[in-house]
Structure formats: structure tokens, C-alpha cells
MMTF fields as JSON, N, C-alpha, C and O atoms, coordinates in Angstrom:
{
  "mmtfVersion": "1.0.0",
  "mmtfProducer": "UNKNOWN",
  "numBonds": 387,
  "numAtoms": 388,
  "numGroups": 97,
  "numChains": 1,
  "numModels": 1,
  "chainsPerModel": [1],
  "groupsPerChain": [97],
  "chainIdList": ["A"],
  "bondAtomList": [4, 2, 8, 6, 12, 10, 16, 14, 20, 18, 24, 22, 28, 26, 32, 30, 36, 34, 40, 38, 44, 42, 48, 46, 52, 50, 56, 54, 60, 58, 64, 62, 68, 66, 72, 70, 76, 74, 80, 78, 84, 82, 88, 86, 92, 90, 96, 94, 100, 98, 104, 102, 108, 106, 112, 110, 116, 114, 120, 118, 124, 122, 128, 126, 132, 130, 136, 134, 140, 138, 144, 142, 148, 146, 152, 150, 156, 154, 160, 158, 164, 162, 168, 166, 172, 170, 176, 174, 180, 178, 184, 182, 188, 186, 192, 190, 196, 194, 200, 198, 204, 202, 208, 206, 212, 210, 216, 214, 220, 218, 224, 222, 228, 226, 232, 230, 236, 234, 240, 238, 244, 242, 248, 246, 252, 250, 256, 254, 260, 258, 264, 262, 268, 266, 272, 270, 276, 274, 280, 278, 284, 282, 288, 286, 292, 290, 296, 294, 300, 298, 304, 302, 308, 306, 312, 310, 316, 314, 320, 318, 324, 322, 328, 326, 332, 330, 336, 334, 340, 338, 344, 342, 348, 346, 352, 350, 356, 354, 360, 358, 364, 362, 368, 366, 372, 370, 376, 374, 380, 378, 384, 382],
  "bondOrderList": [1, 1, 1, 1, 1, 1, 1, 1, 1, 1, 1, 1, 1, 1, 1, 1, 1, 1, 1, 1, 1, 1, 1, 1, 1, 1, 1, 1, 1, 1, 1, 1, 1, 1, 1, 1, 1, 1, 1, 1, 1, 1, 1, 1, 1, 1, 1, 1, 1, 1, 1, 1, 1, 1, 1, 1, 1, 1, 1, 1, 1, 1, 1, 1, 1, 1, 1, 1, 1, 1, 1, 1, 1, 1, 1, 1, 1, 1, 1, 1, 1, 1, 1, 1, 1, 1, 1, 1, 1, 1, 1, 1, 1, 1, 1, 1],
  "groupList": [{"groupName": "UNK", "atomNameList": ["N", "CA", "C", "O"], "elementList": ["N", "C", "C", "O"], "formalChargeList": [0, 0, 0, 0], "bondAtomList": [1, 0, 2, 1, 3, 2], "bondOrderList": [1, 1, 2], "singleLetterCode": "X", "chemCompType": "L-PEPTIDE LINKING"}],
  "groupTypeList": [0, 0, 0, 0, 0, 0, 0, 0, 0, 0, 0, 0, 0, 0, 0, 0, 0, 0, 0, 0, 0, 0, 0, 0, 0, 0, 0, 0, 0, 0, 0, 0, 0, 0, 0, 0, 0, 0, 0, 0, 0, 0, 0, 0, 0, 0, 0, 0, 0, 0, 0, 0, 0, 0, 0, 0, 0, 0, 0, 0, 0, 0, 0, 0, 0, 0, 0, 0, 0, 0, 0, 0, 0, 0, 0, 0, 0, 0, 0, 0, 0, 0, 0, 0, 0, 0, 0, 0, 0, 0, 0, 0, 0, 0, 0, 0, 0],
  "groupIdList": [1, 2, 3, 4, 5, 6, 7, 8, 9, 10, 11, 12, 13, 14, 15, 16, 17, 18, 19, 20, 21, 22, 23, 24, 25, 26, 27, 28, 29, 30, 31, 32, 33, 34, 35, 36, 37, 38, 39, 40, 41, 42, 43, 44, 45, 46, 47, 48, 49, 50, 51, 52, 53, 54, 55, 56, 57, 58, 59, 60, 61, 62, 63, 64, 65, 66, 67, 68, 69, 70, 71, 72, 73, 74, 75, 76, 77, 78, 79, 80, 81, 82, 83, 84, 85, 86, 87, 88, 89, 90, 91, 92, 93, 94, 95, 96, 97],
  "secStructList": [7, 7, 2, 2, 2, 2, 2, 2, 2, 2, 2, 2, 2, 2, 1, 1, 7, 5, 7, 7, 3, 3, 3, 3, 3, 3, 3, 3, 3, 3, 3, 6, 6, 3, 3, 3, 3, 3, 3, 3, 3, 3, 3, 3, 3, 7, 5, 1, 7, 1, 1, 7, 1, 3, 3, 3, 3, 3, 3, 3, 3, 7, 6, 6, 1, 7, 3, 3, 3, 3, 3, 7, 7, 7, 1, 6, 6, 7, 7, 1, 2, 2, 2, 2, 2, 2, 2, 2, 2, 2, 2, 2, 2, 2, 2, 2, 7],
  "xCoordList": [1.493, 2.645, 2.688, 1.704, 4.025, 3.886, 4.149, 4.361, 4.021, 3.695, 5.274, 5.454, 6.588, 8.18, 7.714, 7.887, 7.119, 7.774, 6.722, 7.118, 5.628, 4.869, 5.415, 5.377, 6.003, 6.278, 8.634, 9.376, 8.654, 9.763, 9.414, 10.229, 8.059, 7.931, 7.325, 7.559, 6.521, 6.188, 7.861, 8.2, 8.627, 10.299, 10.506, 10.591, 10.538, 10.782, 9.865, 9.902, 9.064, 7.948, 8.155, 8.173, 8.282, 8.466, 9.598, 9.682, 10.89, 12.131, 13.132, 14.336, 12.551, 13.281, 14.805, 15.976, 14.332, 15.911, 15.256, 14.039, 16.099, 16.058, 16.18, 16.574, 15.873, 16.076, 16.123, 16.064, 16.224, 16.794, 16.065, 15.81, 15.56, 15.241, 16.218, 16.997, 16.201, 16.814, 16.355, 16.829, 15.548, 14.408, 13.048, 12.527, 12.619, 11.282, 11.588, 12.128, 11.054, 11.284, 9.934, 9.357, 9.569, 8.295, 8.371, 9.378, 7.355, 7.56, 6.382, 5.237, 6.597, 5.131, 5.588, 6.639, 4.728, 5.229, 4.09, 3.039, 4.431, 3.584, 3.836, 5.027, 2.841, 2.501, 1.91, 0.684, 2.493, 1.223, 0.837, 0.061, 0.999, 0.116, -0.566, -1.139, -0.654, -1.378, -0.45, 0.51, -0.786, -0.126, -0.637, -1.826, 0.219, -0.255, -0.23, -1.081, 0.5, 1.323, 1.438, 2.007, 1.112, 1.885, 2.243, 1.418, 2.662, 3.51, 4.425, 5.342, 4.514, 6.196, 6.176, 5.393, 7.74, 8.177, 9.596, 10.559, 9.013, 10.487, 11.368, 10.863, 12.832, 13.371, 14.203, 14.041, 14.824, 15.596, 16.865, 17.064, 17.54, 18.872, 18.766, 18.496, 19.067, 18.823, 19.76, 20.948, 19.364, 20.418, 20.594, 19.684, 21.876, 22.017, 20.667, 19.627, 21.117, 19.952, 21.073, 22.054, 21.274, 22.118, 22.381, 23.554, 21.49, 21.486, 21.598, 22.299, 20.523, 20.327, 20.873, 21.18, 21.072, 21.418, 20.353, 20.427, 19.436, 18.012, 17.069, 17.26, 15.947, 14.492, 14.43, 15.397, 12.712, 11.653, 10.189, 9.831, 9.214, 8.406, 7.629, 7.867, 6.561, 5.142, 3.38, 3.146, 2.552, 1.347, 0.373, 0.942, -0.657, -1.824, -2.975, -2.91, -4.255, -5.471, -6.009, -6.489, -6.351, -6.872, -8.201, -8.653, -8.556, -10.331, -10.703, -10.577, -11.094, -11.576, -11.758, -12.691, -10.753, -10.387, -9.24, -8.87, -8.935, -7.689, -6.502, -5.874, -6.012, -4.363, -3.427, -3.751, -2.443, -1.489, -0.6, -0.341, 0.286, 1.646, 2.679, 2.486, 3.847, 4.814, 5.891, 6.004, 7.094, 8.43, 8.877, 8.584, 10.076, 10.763, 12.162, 12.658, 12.899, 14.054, 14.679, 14.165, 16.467, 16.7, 17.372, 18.142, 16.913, 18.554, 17.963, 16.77, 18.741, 18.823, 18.034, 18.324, 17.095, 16.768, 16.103, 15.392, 16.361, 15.622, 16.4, 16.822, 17.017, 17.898, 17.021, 17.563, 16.408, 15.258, 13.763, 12.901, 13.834, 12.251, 11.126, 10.005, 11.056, 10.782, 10.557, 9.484, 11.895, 11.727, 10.883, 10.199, 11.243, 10.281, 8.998, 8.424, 8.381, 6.906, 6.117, 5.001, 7.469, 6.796, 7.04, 6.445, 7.574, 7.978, 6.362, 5.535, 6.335, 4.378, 3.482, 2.573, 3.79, 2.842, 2.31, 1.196, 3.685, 3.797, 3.185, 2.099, 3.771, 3.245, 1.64, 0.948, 1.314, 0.018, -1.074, -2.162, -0.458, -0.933, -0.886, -1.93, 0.123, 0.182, -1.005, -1.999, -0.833, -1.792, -3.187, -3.942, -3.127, -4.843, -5.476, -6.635, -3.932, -4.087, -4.775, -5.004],
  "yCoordList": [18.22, 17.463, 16.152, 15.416, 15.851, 14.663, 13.185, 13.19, 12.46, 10.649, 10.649, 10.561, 10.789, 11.3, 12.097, 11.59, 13.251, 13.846, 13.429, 13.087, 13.296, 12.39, 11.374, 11.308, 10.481, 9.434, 9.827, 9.241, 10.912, 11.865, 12.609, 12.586, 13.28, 13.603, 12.475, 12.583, 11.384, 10.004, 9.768, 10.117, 9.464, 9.379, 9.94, 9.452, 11.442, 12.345, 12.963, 14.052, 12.112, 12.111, 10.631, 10.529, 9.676, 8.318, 8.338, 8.177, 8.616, 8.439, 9.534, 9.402, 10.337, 12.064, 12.17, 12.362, 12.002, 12.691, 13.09, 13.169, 13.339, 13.79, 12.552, 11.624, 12.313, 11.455, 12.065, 13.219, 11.062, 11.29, 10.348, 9.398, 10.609, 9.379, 8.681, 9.375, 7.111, 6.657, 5.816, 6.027, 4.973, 4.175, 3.609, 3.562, 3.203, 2.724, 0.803, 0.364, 0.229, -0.924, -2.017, -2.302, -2.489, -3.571, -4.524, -5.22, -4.618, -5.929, -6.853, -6.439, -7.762, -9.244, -10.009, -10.615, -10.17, -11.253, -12.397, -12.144, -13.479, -14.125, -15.298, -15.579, -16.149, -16.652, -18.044, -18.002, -19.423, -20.344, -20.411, -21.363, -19.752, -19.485, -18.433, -18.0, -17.883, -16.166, -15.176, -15.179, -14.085, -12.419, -12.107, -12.291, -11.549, -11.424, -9.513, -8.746, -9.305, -7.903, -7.356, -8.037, -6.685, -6.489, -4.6, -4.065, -4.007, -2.758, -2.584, -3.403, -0.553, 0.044, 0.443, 0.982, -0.198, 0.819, 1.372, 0.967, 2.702, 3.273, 3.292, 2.98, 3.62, 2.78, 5.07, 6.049, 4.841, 6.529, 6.378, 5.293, 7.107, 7.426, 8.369, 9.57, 7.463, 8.64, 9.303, 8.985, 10.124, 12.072, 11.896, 12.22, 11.33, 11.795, 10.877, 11.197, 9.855, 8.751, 8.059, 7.886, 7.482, 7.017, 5.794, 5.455, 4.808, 3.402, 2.788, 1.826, 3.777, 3.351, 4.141, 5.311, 3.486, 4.492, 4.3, 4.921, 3.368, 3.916, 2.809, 2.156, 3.402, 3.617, 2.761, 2.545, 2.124, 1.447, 1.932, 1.45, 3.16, 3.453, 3.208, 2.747, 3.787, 2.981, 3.472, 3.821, 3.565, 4.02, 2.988, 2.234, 2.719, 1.766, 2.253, 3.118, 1.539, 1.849, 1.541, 0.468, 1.669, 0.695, 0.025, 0.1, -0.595, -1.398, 0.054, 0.439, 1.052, 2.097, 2.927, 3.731, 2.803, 3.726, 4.968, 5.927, 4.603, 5.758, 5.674, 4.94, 6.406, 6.414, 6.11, 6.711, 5.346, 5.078, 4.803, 3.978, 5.479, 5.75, 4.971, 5.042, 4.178, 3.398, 3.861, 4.576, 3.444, 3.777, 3.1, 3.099, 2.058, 1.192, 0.645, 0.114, 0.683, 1.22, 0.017, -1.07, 0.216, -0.45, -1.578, -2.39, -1.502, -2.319, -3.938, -4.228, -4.631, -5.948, -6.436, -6.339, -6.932, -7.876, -7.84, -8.704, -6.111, -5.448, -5.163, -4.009, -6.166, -5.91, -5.366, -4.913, -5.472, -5.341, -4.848, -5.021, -4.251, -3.664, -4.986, -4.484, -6.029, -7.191, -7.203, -6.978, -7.575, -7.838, -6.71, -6.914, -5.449, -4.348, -4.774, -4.861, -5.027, -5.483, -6.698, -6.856, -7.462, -8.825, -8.288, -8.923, -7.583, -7.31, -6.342, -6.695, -5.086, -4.804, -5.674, -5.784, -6.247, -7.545, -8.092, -7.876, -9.003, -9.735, -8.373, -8.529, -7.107, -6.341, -6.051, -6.135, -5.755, -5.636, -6.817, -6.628, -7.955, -9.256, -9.108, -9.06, -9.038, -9.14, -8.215, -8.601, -7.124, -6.027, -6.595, -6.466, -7.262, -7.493, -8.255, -8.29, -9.072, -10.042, -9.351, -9.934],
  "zCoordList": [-11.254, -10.814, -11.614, -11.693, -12.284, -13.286, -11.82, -10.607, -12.566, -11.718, -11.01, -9.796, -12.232, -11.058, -10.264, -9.155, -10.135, -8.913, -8.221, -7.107, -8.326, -6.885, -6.026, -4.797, -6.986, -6.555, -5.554, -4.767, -6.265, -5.583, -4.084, -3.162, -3.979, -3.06, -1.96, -0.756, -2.524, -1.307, -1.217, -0.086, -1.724, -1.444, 0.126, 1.253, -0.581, 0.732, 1.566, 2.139, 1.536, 2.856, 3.838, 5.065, 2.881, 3.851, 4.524, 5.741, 3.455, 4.583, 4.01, 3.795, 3.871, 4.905, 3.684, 4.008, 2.498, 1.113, 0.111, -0.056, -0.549, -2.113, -2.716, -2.01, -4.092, -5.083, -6.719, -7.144, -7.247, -9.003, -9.257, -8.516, -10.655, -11.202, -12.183, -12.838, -12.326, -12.647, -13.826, -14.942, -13.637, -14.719, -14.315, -13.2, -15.472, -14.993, -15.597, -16.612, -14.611, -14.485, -14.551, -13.501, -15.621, -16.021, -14.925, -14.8, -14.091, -13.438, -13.439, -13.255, -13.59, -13.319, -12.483, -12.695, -11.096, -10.648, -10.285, -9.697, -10.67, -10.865, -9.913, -9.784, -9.119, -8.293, -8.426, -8.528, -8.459, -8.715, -9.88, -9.96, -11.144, -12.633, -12.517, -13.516, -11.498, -11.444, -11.383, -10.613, -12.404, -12.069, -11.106, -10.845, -10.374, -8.69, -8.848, -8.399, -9.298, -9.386, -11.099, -11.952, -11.245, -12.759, -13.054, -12.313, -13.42, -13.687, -13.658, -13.592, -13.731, -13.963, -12.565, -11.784, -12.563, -10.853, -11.505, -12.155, -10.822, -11.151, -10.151, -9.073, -10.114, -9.538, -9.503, -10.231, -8.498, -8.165, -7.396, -6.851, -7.309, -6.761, -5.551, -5.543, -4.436, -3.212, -2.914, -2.96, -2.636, -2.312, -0.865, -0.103, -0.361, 1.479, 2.05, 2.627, 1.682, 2.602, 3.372, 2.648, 4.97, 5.528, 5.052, 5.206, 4.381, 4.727, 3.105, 2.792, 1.934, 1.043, 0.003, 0.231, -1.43, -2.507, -3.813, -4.873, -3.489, -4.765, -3.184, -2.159, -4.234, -3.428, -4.704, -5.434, -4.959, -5.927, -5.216, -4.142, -6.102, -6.23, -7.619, -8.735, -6.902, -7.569, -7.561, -6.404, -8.118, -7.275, -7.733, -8.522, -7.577, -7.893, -7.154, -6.28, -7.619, -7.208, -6.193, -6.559, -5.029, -3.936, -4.684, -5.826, -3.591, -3.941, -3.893, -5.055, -3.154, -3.254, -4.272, -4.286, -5.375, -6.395, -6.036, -6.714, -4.948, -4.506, -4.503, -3.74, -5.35, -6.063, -4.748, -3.724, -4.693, -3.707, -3.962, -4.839, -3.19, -3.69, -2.702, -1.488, -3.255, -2.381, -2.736, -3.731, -1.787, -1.705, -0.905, 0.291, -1.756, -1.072, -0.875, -1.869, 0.259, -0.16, -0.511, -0.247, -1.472, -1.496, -0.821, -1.335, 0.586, 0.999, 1.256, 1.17, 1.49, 1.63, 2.603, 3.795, 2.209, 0.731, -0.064, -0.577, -0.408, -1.623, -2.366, -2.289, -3.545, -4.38, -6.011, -7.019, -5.91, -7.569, -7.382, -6.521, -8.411, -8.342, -8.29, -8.366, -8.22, -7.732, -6.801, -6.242, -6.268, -4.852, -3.832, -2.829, -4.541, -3.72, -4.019, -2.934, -4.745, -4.895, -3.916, -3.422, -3.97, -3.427, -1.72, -0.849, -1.478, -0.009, 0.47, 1.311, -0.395, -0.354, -0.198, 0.625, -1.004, -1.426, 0.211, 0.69, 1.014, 2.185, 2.934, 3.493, 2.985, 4.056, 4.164, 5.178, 3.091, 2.738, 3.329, 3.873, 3.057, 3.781, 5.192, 5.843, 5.667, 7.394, 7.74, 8.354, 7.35, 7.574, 8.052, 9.015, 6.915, 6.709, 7.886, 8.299, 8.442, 9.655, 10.735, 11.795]
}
């Protein structure tokens, strides 16, 4: 299975459509003078999603070494494959709370 359709099927496992791919999108986001974040998110076209019309997926390594896969949709105030990152980012944090 190539890295699209993984990141196609976490799509339609998290929130229940089809997707397309659309592009892959470089992102750095940087924090203070630190890269906080850095990669490609690709970015897809959702098929019959009620709310949204692209998703921003992604996978990375945990501390563990275990591949993980995200999907994030686009709606407001997720306008950019950016903003989907930094929104992980915050969730990932609370989490930890």
C-alpha cells in the first residue's frame, strides 16, 4: 500500500468518506526560533463528507518508532495545511495534560 492510500484509508476510517488526492504541501512551522513541526502533508478532496471538502493528512514517528497516521479536516479554522499541523500540535499537548 503506497503512503496516498494509507493516509486515504486513515481519511476513511476517522471520518467515514472517500477522498482524492490533491497535493502534497511542505510545511515548517516554526515557534520562538525553533522548527517545531517540519514536513509534507498532503492535502485531498473529500467524496460526500457533510461538513468538509479537503481533509490535510500526514504520518510521523512516535517517540516509540511507530508510524502514525493523521487526518484533519478542513473546516474552520482549518484553512491550510498549517493550520492542520498546529491544531495536532495543541491537541497532542492537551493530551499530555
Amino acid at each position: 500500500m503506497t503512503q496516498i492510500e494509507k493516509l486515504r484509508q486513515t481519511i476513511l476510517d476517522l471520518h467515514g468518506c472517500n477522498s482524492s488526492y490533491v497535493e502534497s504541501v511542505v510545511v515548517r512551522d516554526i515557534f520562538q526560533g525553533e522548527v517545531v513541526w517540519e514536513g509534507d502533508v498532503k492535502a485531498f478532496s473529500l467524496i460526500d463528507h457533510p461538513r468538509a471538502t479537503l481533509a490535510y493528512a500526514w504520518s510521523y514517528k512516535d517517540d516509540e518508532g511507530k508510524t502514525r497516521y493523521v487526518a484533519i479536516l478542513g473546516i474552520p479554522p482549518i484553512r491550510t495545511a498549517l493550520d492542520a499541523v498546529r491544531a495536532c500540535i495543541v491537541a497532542q499537548i492537551q493530551k499530555q495534560k
